[in-house]
C-alpha positions in Angstrom: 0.0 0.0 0.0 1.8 3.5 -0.6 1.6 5.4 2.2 3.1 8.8 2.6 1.8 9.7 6.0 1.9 13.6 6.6 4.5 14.8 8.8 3.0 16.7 11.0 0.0 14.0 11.1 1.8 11.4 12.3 1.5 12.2 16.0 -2.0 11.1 17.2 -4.2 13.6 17.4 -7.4 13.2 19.9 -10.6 14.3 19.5 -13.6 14.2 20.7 -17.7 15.9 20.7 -17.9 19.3 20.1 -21.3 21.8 20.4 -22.1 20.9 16.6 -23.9 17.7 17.9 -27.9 16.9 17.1 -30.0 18.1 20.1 -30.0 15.3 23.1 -26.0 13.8 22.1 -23.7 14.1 25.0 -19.8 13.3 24.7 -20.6 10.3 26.7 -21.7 8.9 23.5 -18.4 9.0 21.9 -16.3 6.2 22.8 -12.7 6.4 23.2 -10.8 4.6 20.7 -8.4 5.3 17.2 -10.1 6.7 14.5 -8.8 6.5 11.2 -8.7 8.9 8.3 -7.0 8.6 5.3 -7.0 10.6 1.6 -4.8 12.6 -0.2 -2.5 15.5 0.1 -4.6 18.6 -0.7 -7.3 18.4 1.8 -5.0 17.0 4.8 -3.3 20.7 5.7 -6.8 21.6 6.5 -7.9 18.7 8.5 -4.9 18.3 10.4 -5.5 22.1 11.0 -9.3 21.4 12.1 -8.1 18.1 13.9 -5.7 20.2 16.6 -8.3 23.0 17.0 -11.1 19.9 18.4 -8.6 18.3 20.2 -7.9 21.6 21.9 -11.3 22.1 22.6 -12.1 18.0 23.6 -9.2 15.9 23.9 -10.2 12.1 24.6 -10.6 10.4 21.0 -7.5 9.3 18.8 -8.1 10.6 14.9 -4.7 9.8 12.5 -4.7 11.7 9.6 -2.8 9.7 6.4 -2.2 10.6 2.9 -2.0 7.4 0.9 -3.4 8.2 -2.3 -6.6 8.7 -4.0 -7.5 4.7 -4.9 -6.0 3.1 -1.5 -8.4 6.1 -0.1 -11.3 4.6 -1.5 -10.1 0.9 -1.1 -10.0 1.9 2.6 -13.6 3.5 3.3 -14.9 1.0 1.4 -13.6 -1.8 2.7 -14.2 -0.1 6.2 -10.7 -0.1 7.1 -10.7 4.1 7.9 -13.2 5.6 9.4 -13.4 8.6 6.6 -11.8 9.6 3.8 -10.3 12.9 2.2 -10.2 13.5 -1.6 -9.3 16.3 -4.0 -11.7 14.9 -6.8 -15.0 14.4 -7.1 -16.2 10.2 -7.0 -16.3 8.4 -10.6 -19.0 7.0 -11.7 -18.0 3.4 -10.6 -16.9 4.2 -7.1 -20.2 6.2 -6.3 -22.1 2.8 -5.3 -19.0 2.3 -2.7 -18.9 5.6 -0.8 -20.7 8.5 0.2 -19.5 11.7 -0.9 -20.0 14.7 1.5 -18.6 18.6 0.0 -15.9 20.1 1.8 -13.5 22.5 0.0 -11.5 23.7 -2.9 -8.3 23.5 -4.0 -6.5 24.9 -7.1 -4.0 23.1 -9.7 -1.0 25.7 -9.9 2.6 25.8 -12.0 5.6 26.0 -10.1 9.2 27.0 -10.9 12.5 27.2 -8.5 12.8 30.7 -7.2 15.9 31.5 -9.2 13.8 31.8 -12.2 12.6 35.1 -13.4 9.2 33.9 -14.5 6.3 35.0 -12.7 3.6 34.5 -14.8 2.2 32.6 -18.3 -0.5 31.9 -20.0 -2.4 28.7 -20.5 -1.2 28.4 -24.2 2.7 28.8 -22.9 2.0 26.1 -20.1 0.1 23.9 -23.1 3.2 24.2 -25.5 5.8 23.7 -22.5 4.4 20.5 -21.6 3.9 19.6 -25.1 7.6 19.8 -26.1 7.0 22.6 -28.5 8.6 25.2 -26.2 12.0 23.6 -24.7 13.7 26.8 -23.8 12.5 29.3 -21.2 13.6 32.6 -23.7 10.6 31.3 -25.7 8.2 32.7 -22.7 10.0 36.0 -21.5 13.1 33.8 -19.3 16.4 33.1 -19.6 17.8 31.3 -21.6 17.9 27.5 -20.3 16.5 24.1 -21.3 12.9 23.7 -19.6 12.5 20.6 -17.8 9.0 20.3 -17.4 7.5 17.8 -14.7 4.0 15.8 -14.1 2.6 13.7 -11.7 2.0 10.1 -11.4 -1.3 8.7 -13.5 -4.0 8.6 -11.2 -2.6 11.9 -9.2 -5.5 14.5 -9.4 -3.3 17.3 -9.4 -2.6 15.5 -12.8 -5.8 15.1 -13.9 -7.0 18.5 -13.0 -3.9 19.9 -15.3 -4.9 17.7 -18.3 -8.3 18.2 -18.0 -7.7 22.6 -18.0 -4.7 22.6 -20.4 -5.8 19.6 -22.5 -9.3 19.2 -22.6 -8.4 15.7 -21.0 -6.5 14.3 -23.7 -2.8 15.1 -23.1 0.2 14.7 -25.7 2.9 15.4 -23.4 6.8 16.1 -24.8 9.6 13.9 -25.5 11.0 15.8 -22.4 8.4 15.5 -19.8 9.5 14.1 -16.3 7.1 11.9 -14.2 7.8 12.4 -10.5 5.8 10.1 -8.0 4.5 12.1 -4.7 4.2 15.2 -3.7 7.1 15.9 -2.0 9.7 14.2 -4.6 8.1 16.8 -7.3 8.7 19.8 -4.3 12.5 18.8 -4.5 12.6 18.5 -8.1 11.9 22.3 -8.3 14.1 23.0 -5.4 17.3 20.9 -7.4 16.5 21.8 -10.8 16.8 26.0 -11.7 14.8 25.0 -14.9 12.3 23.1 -13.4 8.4 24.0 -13.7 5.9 21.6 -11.9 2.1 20.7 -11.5 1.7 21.3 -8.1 -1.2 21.8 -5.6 -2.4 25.3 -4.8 -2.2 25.3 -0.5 -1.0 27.4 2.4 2.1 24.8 2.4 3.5 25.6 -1.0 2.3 29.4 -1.5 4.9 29.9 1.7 7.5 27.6 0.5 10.6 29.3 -0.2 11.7 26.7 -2.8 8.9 27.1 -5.4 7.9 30.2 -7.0 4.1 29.9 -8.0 3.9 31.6 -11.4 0.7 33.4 -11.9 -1.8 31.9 -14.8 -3.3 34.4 -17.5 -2.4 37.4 -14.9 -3.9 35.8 -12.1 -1.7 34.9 -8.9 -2.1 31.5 -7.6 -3.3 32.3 -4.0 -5.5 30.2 -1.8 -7.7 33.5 -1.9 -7.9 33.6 -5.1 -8.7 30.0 -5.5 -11.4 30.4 -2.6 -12.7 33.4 -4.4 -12.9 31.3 -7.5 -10.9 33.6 -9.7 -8.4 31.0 -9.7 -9.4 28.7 -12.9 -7.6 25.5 -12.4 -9.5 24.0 -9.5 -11.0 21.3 -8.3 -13.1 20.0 -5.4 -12.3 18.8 -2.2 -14.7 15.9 -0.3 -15.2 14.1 2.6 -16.5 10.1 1.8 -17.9 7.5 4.1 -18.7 4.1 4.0 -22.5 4.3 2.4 -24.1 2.1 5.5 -24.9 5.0 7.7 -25.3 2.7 10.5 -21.4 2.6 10.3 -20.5 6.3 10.5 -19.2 6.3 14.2 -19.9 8.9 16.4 -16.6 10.7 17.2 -16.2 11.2 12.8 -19.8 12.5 12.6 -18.7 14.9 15.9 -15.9 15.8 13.8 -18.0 16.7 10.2 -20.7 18.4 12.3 -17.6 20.7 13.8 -16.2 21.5 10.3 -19.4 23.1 9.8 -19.1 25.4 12.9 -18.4 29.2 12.2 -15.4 28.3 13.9 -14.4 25.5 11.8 -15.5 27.5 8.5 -13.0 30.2 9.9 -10.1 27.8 10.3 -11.0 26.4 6.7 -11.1 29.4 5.1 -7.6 30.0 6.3 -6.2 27.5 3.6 
């Protein structure tokens, strides 16, 4: 199973009822135990971030946060072996009979370059003819001169798939001098080691403040979180929460957990990402 557990989510991190609760629960209802949730990358910042606020609030209940991947995700809530799941795309057809799908957020699909490039902005058509291999040099957009070494995502990544789908109306022909780089973080370091790197990365608090990567604004619009909450942003894509569809099986301490996201206070935390 690939599992690249977030950092800062691999401490355990306890939870437990909050006021967002249906009239008549108590916290006595909640039994202690390990809850489990487990998604990808682009909605775990936020969690984690909600996560700490209810365990400030109610410590008792163990919740561990994973990012393993869109498909092991969905294996996971399926098969009942996480309590929830986190996903930056929205269920395909096929998998819609396995979970249920509850909206949470946004994200946005962003270009990234190391910060010693001069680049701060392109078009869609320049990002198109990059990662098509018909632009190779970075004084064919406004740079220096200097071989562009253009990166992608694993298949089944939906940072990936939101890219293809926005600059190639899903049906990609990518350059002899594309690089696949699997994860995340692997792709981060890319851009940090190579000056004439440029990246598919996602759009959150994590990587706008990252000194390595410069996020180059798209057809003259920055890519912010705000401006991807605003939705003046145009690569993005949804965020959701899924649960096993036997609603008998949702346990008490993850439905605590949703009804808190909903809170003005958790809305204020989410909003922060």
């Amino acid at each position: 199973m690939r599992r690249n557990v977030y950092l800062s989510a691999l401490l355990a991190i306890t939870l437990v009822t909050c006021g967002g609760l249906p009239a008549g629960s108590t916290q006595e209802t909640i039994p202690a135990g390990n809850y489990r949730g487990a998604g990808t990358g682009a909605g775990l910042e936020s969690l984690t971030a909600l996560a700490k606020r209810f365990h400030e609030k109610h410590p008792g209940v163990t919740f561990t946060l994973e990012d393993v991947g869109a498909d092991t995700s969905i294996a996971l809530v399926g098969n009942g072996d996480a309590d929830f799941g986190f996903l930056s795309r929205d269920l395909k057809p096929e998998e819609k009979a396995r979970l249920r799908s509850i909206p949470y957020a946004g994200t946005g699909t962003g270009l990234a370059v190391n910060p010693l490039n001069a680049i701060g902005a392109l078009t869609a058509e320049q990002v198109r003819k990059i990662y098509s291999g018909e632009f190779t040099d970075w004084s064919q957009v406004g740079g220096q001169p200097g071989d562009i070494r253009p990166l992608i995502r694993e298949s089944g990544s939906s940072t990936r798939a939101s890219f293809e789908a926005y600059f190639f109306a899903g049906k990609p022909a990518y350059g002899k001098n594309v690089i696949e780089v699997v994860e995340s973080g692997a792709t981060y370091q890319a851009v940090k080691d190579f000056k004439g790197a440029i990246a598919m990365i996602t759009i959150q608090k994590t990587t706008t403040e990252d000194p390595n990567l410069r996020l180059v604004a798209l057809d003259g619009i920055a890519a912010t979180t705000r401006n991807v909450n605003s939705g003046a942003y145009p690569v993005r894509r949804p965020i959701i929460l899924t649960l096993h569809p036997d609603t008998t099986r949702t346990k008490p301490a993850v439905e605590a957990f949703f009804e808190f996201i909903k809170t003005p206070e958790g809305q204020e935390i989410l909003a922060g990402f």
